[in-house]
Every structure is written in structure tokens, then in C-alpha cells.
C-alpha positions in Angstrom: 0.0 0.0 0.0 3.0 2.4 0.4 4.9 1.8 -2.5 1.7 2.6 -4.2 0.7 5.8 -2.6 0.9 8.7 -5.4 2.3 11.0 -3.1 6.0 10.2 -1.8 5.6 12.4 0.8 2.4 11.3 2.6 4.3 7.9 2.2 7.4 8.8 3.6 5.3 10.7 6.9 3.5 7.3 7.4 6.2 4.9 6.9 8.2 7.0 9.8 5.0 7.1 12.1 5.1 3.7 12.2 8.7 3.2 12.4 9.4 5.3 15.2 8.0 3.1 18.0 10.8 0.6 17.1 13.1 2.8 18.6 11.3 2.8 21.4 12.7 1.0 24.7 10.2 -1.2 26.5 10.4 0.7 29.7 8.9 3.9 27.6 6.6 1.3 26.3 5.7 0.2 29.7 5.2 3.7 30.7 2.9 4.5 27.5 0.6 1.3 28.2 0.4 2.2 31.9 -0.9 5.2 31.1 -3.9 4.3 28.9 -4.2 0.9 31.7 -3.6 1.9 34.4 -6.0 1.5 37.6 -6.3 5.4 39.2 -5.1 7.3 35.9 -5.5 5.4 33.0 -6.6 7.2 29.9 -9.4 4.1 29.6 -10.3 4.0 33.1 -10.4 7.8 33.6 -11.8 9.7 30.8 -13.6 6.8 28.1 -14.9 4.4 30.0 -17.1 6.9 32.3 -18.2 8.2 29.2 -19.4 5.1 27.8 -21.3 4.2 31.3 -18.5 1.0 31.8 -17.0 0.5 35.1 -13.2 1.0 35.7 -10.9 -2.6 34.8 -8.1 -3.8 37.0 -5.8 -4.3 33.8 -3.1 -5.3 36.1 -5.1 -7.9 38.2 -6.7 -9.6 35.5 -4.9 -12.2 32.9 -7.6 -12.6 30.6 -7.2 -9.2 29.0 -3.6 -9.5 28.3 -3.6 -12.3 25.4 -4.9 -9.4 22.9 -3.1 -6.5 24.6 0.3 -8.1 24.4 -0.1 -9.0 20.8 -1.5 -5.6 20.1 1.6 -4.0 21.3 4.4 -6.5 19.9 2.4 -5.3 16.3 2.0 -1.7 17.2 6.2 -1.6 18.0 6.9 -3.7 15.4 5.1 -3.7 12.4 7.7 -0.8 11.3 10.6 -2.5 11.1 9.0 -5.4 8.7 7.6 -2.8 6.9 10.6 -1.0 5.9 12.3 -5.1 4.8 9.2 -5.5 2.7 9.1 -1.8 1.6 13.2 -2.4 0.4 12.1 -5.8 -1.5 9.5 -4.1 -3.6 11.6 -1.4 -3.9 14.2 -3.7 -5.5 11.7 -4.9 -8.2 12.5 -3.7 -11.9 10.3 -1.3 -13.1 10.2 -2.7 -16.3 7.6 -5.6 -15.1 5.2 -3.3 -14.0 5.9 -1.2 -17.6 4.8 -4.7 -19.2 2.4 -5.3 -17.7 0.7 -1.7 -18.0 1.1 -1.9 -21.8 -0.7 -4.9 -21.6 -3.7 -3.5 -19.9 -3.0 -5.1 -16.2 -4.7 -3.4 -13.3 -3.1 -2.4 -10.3 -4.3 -5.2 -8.1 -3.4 -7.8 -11.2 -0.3 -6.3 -10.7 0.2 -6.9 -7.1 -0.9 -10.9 -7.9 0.9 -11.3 -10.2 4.4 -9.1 -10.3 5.0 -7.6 -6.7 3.5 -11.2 -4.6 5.5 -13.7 -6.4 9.1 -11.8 -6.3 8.6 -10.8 -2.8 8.2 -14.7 -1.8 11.9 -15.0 -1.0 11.6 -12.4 1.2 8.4 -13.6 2.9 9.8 -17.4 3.2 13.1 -16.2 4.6 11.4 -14.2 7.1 9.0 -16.9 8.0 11.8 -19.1 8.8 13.5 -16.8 10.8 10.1 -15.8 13.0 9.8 -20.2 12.8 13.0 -20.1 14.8 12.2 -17.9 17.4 9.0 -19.5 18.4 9.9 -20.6 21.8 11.7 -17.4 22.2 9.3 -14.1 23.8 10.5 -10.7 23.9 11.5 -10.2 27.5 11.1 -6.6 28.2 7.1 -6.8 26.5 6.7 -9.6 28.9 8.5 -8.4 31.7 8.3 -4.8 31.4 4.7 -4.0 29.7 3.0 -6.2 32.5 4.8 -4.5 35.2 5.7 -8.2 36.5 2.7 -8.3 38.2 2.3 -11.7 40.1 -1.9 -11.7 38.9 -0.7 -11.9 35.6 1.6 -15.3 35.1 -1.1 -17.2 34.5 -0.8 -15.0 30.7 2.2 -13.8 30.8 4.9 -16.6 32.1 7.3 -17.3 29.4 10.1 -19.4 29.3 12.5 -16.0 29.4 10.7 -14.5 32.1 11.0 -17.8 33.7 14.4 -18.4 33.6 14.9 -14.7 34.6 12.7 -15.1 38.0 14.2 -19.0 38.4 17.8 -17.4 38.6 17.1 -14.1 40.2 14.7 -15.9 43.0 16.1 -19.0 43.5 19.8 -18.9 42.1 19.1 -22.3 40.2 21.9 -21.6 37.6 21.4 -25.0 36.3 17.5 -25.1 35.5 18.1 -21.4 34.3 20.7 -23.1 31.6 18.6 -25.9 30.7 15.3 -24.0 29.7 17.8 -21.4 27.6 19.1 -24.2 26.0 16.0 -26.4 25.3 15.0 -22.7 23.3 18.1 -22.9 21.2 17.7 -26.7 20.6 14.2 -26.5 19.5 14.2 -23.1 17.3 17.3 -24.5 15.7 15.2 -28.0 15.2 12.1 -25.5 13.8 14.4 -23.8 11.4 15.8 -27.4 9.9 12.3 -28.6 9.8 10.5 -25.7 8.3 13.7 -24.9 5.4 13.5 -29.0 4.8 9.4 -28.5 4.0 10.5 -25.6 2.0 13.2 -27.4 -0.1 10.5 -29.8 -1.1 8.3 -27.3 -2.2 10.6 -25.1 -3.8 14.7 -25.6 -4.0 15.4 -22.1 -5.1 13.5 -20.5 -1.9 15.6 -22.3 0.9 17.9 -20.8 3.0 20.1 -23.6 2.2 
């Protein structure tokens, strides 16, 4: 949608509006999600939800909220950075297919199907992998940090980093510490040789290696 936005510098404006939250630390993150969550002077709690006649939430005492808001924020900081890899990929694309196709009476969207999709599937299937490889990893500080370790939240929120955080800082067990870090590497690394073997199958030129 941004490398097809007529005007460069609209796109520019929104491609560094949502870039500039990967920049952010978690701590500031922290501090911006307390303030719209937070219990006495949350933005929610304080000013829209007595507008809209619903009572105040304890965000910070209740775990069942916290599987969308986590996800919500990992996007919101996120999303950015992936954009700007995709945004370079299309980039890379020789104008001269699109020409072609415009000559021969393609549409924008046949375009996108057809031209900008398929040479962008490297990309996508390399970065798949990658994400693949990291799926028993969690971002520590949007776990740690965004939830304010609050104890009411575990039950959501326990990951195997916080976990081997709190398992070494509480109980000094170096050894279980270890093991869980390790049984992360062993597995992403067994994810990555799994998911780039299904992908050799299905397409040689595609796989990492």
C-alpha cells in the first residue's frame, strides 16, 4: 500500500510514524501502556470508560485481557521494522515488469498478484523461517516490562524467558536457568531445519540452504 501511494511524501510521513516506535525501549513502552491501563489514571479508566457508562478494569489484576493487549503492542512496535524489509524488496523490483504489464492492460491489483507477490516470496519465506526459529523465544522486556511483573498476571504472561529470569534471580538455580535457555536454542534451531526442509521440497530455489 505504500509503495503505491501517489504521493512520496504522505508515504514517507507514514512509513516514519510507524517506524518510530521501534526505537522505542520497553520501559517507555511500559510507561505509555500504563498510562492508557492503568487503575487510578489510565486514559481508559479515567476519561472513556465513564463516558461510555462502563466500570473502571483492574488491567493489572486480570490475565484474561492480556492475550490481545500483548499482541497488540508487539504489532504496534513492530510492524515498522518489517515494513521498511518489505518496503526495500519491492523497492528492488525492476520497473520494467510493471511497464509490461501496464502496456498490456493489467490493473493495479493484477499487478500486485501477479508481479509484486511472487518476487517478494523470497523475502516472505526467509522471514517466515527466521520468526519459525524464534518461536519458543518471547520478547523479554514486552513480557517483563509491559506487564509490570505483576504476580496476577503469570497465569498470561509466564514465558520461558521470564521464567528463567525469576528462576535465577529468586532462586539462584543456575542449572535449570541453563537448561530452559538451552532447550530454546535446541528446538528453534530443530524449527528452522524442519520448516527450510518443507520448503526445499516445495521449492529448492526458496531455501535458505
Amino acid at each position: 500500500m505504500f509503495n503505491e501511494m501517489r504521493s512520496r511524501l504522505l508515504s514517507k510521513f507514514h512509513q516514519s510514524t510507524m517506524f518510530l516506535p521501534f526505537f522505542l525501549s520497553m520501559i517507555v513502552v511500559s510507561y505509555l501502556v500504563f498510562a492508557f491501563l492503568g487503575q487510578d489514571h489510565g486514559f481508559l479508566n479515567t476519561v472513556v470508560f465513564p463516558k461510555l457508562g462502563i466500570e473502571p478494569i483492574e488491567w493489572y489484576s486480570d490475565p484474561k485481557y492480556w492475550p490481545f493487549i500483548l499482541p497488540i503492542v508487539n504489532i504496534w512496535k513492530n510492524i515498522g521494522y518489517f515494513t521498511v524489509i518489505y518496503m526495500a524488496a519491492i523497492i528492488g523490483i525492476d520497473n520494467e515488469y510493471y511497464e509490461a504489464a501496464l502496456i498490456d492492460g493489467a490493473s493495479k491489483w493484477q499487478q500486485v498478484k501477479k508481479i509484486t507477490i511472487p518476487l517478494i516470496v523470497p523475502v516472505m519465506i526467509v522471514m517466515t523461517l527466521l520468526q519459525i526459529g524464534r518461536i519458543f523465544y518471547a520478547d523479554f522486556g514486552l513480557f517483563f516490562q509491559v506487564t509490570r511483573n505483576a504476580g496476577a498476571l503469570y497465569p498470561a504472561t509466564q514465558v520461558i524467558d521470564t521464567y528463567v529470569y525469576q528462576t535465577f534471580l529468586s532462586m539462584g538455580d543456575v542449572g535449570m536457568s541453563s537448561a530452559a535457555g538451552l532447550f530454546q536454542s535446541v528446538v528453534g534451531f530443530i524449527l528452522v531445519l524442519g520448516s527450510n526442509l518443507i520448503v526445499r521440497r516445495v521449492s529448492k530455489d526458496n531455501a535458505l540452504f
